[in-house]
C-alpha positions in Angstrom: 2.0 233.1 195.7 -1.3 232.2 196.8 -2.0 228.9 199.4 -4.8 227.3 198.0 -4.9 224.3 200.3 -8.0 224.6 202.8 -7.6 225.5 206.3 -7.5 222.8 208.8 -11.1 224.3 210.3 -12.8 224.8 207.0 -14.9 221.9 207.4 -13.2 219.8 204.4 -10.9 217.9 206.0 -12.0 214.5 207.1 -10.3 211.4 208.3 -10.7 208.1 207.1 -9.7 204.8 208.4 -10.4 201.0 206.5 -11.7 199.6 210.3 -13.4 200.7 213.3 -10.5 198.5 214.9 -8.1 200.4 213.4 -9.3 203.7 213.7 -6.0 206.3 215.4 -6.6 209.1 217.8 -7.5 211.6 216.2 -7.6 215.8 217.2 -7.7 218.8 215.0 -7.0 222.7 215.5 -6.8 226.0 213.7 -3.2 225.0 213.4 -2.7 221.9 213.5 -3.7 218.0 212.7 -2.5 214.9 214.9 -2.5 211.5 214.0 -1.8 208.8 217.2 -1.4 205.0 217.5 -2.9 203.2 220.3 -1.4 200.1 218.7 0.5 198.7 216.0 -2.7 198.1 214.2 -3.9 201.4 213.9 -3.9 203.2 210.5 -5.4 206.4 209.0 -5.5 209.4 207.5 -6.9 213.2 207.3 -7.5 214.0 203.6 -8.9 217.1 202.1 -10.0 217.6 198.6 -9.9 221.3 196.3 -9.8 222.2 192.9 -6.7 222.6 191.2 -5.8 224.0 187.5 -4.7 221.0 184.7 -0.4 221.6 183.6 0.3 224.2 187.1 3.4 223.8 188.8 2.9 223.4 193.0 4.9 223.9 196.0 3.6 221.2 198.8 4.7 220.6 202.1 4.0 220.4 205.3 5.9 220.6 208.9 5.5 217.6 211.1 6.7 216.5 214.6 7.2 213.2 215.5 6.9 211.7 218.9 7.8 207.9 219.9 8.5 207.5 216.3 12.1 206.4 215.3 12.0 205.3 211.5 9.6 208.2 210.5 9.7 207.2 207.1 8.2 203.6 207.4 5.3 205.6 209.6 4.5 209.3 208.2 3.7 209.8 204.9 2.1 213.4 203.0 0.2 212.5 199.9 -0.6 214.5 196.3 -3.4 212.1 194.8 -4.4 213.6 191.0 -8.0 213.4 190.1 -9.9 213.9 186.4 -13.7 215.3 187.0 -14.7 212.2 187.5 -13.0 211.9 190.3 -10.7 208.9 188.6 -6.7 208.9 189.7 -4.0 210.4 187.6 -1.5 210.3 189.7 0.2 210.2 193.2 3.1 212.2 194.6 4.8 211.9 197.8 6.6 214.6 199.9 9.7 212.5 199.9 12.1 216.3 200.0 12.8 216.5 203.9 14.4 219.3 206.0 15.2 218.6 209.4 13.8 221.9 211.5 14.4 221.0 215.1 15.3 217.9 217.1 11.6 216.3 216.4 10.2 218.5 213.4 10.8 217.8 210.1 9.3 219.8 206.6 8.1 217.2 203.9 7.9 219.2 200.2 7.6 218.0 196.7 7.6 220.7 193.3 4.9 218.8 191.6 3.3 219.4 188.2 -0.4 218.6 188.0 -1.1 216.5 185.4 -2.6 217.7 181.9 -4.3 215.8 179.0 -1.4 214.2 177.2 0.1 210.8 175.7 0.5 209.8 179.3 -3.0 210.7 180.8 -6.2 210.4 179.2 -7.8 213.4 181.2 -6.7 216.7 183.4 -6.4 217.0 187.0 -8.9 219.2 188.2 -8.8 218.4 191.9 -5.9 217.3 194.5 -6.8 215.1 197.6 -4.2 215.6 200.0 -3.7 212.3 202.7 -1.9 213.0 205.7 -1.3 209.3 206.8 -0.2 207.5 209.9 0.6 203.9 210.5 3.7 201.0 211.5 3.9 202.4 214.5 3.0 201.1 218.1 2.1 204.4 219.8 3.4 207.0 217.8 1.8 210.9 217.4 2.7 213.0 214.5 1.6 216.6 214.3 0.8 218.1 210.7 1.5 221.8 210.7 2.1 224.8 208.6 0.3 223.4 205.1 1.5 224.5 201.9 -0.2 223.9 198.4 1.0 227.1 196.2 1.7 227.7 192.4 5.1 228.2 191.2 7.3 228.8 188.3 7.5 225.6 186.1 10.5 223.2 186.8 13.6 224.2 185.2 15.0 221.3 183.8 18.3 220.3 184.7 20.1 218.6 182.2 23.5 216.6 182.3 25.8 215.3 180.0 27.6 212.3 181.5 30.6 210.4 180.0 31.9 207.0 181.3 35.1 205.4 180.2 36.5 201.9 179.0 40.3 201.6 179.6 42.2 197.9 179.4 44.3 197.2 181.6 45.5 194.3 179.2 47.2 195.8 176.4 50.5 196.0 175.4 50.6 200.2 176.0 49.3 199.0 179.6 52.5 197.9 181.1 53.7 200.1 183.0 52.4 203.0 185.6 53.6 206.0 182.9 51.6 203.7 180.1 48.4 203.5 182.6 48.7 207.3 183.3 49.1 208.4 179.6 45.9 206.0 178.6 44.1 208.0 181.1 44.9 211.0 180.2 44.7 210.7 176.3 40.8 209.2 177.3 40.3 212.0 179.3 41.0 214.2 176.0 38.9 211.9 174.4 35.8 212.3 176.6 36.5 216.0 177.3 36.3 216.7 173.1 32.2 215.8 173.4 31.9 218.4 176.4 30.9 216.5 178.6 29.8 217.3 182.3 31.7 215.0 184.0 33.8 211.9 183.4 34.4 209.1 185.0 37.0 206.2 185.4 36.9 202.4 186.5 38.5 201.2 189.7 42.2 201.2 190.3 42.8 201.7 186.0 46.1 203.1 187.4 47.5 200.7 189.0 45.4 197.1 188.2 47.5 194.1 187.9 51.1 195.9 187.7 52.9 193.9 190.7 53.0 197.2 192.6 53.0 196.6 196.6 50.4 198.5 198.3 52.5 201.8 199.4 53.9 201.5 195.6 50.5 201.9 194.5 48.8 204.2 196.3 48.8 208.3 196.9 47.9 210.9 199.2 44.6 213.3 197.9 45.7 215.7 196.6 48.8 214.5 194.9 50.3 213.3 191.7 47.4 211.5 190.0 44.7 213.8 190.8 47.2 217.7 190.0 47.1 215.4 186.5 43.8 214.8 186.3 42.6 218.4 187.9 44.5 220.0 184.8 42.0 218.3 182.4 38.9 219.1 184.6 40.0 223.2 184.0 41.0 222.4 180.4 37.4 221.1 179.6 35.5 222.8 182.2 33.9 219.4 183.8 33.9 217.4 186.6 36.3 214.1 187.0 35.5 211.0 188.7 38.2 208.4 189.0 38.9 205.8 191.8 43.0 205.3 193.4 44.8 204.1 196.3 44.6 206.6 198.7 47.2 206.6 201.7 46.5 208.9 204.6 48.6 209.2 207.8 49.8 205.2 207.3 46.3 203.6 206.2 45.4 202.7 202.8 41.9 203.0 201.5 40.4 202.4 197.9 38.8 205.7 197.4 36.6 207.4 194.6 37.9 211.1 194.1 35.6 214.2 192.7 37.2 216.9 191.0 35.1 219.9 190.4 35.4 221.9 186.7 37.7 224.5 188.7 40.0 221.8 189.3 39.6 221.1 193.3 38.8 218.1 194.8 34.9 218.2 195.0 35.0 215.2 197.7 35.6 211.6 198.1 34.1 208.1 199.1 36.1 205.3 200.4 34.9 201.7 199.7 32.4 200.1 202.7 32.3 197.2 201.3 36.0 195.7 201.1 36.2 192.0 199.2 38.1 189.4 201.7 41.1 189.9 199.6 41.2 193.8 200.2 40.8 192.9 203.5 44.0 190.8 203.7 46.0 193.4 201.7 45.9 195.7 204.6 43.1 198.2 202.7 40.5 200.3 205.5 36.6 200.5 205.0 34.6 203.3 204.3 31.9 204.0 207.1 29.5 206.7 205.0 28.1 207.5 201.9 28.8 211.3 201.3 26.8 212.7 198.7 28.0 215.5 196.6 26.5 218.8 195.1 27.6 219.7 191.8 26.9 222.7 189.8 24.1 220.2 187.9 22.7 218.0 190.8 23.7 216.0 193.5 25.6 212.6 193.0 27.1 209.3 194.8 29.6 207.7 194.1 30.0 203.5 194.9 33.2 201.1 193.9 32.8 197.6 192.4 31.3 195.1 195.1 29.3 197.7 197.1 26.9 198.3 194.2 26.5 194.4 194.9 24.9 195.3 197.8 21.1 196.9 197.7 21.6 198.9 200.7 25.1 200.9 199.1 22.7 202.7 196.5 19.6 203.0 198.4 21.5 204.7 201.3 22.7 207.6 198.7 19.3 207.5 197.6 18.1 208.3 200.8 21.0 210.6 201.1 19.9 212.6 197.9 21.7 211.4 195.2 20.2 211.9 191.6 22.9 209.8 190.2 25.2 207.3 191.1 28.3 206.4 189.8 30.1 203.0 190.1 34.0 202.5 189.3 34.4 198.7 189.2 36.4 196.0 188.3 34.0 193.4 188.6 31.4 193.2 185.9 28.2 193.2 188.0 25.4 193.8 184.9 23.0 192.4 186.9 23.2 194.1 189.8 24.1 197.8 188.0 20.6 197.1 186.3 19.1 196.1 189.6 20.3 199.0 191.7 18.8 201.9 189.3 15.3 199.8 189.2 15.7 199.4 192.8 16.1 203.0 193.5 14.9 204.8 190.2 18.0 206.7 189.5 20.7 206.1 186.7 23.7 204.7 187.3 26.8 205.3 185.6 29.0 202.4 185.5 32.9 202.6 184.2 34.1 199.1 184.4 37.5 196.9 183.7 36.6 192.9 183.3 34.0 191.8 181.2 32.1 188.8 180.9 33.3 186.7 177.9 30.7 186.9 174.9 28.3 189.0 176.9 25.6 191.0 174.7 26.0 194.2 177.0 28.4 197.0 177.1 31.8 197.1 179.5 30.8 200.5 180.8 27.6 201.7 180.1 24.9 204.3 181.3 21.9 202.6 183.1 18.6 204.6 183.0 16.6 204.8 185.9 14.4 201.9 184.1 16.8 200.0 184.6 17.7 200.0 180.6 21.2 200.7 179.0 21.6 203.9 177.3 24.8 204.1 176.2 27.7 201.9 176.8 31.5 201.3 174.8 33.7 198.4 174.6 36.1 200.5 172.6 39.9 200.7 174.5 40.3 204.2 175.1 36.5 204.2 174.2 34.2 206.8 175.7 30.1 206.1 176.1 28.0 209.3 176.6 24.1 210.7 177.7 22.5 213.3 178.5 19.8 212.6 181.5 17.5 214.7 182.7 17.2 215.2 186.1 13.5 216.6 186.6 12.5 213.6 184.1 11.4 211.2 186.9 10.7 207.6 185.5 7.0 206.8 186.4 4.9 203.4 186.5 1.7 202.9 186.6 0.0 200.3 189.1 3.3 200.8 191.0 1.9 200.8 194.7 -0.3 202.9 194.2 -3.3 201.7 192.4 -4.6 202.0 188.8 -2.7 205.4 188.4 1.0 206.9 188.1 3.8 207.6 190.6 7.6 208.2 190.5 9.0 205.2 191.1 12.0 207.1 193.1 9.7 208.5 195.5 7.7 205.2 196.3 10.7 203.4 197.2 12.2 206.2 199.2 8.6 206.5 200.9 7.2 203.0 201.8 10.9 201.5 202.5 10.4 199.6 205.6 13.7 200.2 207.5 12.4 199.1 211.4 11.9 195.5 209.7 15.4 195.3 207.8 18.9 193.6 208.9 17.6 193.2 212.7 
């Protein structure tokens, strides 16, 4: 495909700063632009301005290298800014997709639709300004190479069915470890009979509350529990995500398991952030928050009090997760609701204790608005959605001005991480 974007010596690229005071270094090439702070102060940006055609998919990116620049995010931004004829904003899209191409060059890329006359926009994008921007940075340099603004085939939509799963701990068919592992298994038929996806379980329904010591109570990966639940991934051709006691070599762990539709285990994530009490029982933190690619997009997975914490979610957000999943015991509505506005991604949350005479569900779907989808309260009950994945929630006046922007994008982009938990 063709690159439309103008070349760096074709006279309409400018760069624009809000003070003299602030004004960076500046140099441009056939090649190449640079950006350079001579202070923390400085801020600016090259920006260049060309016609574009109202509905067309685009491929933009750009290759930059950083120097003296450690949280690149917080500093180096690549900007798609919409504009009607009039020259009014539409909408702005970051570069937030980043490849890592040597020690000190990364690639910033976005697939990005331009904006057409519908019930969202009151006019078509005829031209693009692109803002190649610089600033929080003492003395940094970045180096914009290699500009790509190309049409492409439209975004294929990727569409996903997702279950989650209420089962209580509390009844009398509850009792024992067989009665736990039949209720899972008979939910597991009942989720896998509206082909779903994938499924997914709350923390420890296995085990919870049965009296079992730790070693009683927890498996190696693979082993009984997940052979079990691998046989209804294959029989309903989805992915499975339930949370055990793991033990490993001696240490026990509270981990989150992924099986795949083949059966195999796709992955898993052991808790970070153990309660007290875990801590006493002799459990082991997690360190990392793996994300995992699935046949249908890439998901996290978190268990009960990390999701308490902002930073559990955003770090798989950072990481590339398009959805998160939470196993929890703990009934945290406030803070499942939190974490997908926080991050604009769904969350899917399969949950065991719920708040007496509360109006929301026990395990629900939360979508990236923040706003329940679908949720059950049934025992044995089963909640489903179908998200779509190249849907991106949008708000307008969010950062950027009186125009739209993907609220997953902004947050991944103007996050400040050189100012946070110093």
């Amino acid at each position: 495909m063709k690159n439309i974007i103008p070349s760096f010596t074709s006279g309409k690229w400018s760069l624009w700063y809000a003070f003299e005071n602030k004004k960076p270094v500046a140099t441009s090439s056939d090649d190449a632009l640079t950006l350079m702070a001579k202070a923390y102060t400085d801020a600016g940006k090259w920006i260049c301005t060309f016609d574009v055609t109202p509905g067309m998919d685009y491929i933009f990116s750009f290759d930059v290298k950083l120097e003296r620049i450690e949280h690149h995010r917080a500093c180096v931004r690549a900007i798609a800014v919409w504009q009607d004829e009039k020259g009014t904003m539409l909408r702005c899209d970051y570069a937030v997709n980043e490849e890592k191409l040597d020690e000190n060059t990364i690639r910033l890329s976005k697939h990005i639709t331009a904006p057409k006359k519908n019930g969202k926009y009151n006019s078509d994008a005829v031209q693009v300004q692109i803002e190649l921007l610089l600033w929080n940075t003492d003395n940094g340099k970045a180096t914009f190479t290699n500009p790509v603004f190309c049409e492409t085939e439209p975004i294929k939509h990727r569409k996903v069915k997702v279950a989650t799963t209420y089962i209580s701990p509390y009844t009398e068919d509850a009792k024992t470890y067989e009665d736990r592992v039949a209720k899972i298994l008979r939910t597991a038929d009942n989720a896998g009979a509206l082909s779903p996806d994938i499924i997914a379980f709350s923390e420890f329904i296995a085990t919870r509350e049965l009296g079992m010591s730790k070693p009683e109570a927890s498996q190696t990966i693979p082993g009984p529990l997940t052979d079990l639940l691998s046989e209804k991934a294959r029989k309903y051709n989805c992915y499975i995500m339930f949370n055990m006691g793991e033990e490993e070599n001696g240490f026990y762990y509270n981990t989150s398991v992924l099986i795949d539709r083949q059966g195999n285990i796709a992955g898993k994530y052991r808790k970070v952030h153990l309660t007290y009490r875990e801590c006493l029982s002799g459990t082991t933190a997690g360190r990392d928050y793996p994300v995992f690619e699935t046949d249908f997009g890439k998901i996290g997975l978190t268990i009960c009090f990390d999701h308490f914490f902002p930073e559990s979610v955003r770090q798989l957000t950072i990481n590339g997760a398009e959805i998160v999943f939470v196993s929890t015991a703990g009934d945290g509505y406030m803070q499942s609701t939190a974490r997908a506005q926080d991050n604009g991604i769904p969350l899917v949350i399969s949950c065991v204790n719920h708040a007496k005479a509360s109006p929301w569900p026990q395990s629900r779907i939360v979508g990236a608005d923040g706003v329940i989808i679908a949720g059950t309260m049934d025992d044995c009950g089963v909640a489903v959605a179908t998200l779509d994945l190249d849907d991106p929630f949008t708000g307008f006046w969010f950062s950027v001005g009186p125009a739209y922007s993907v609220k997953h994008d902004n947050y991944i982009a103007e996050a400040r991480p050189d100012t946070y938990l110093k």
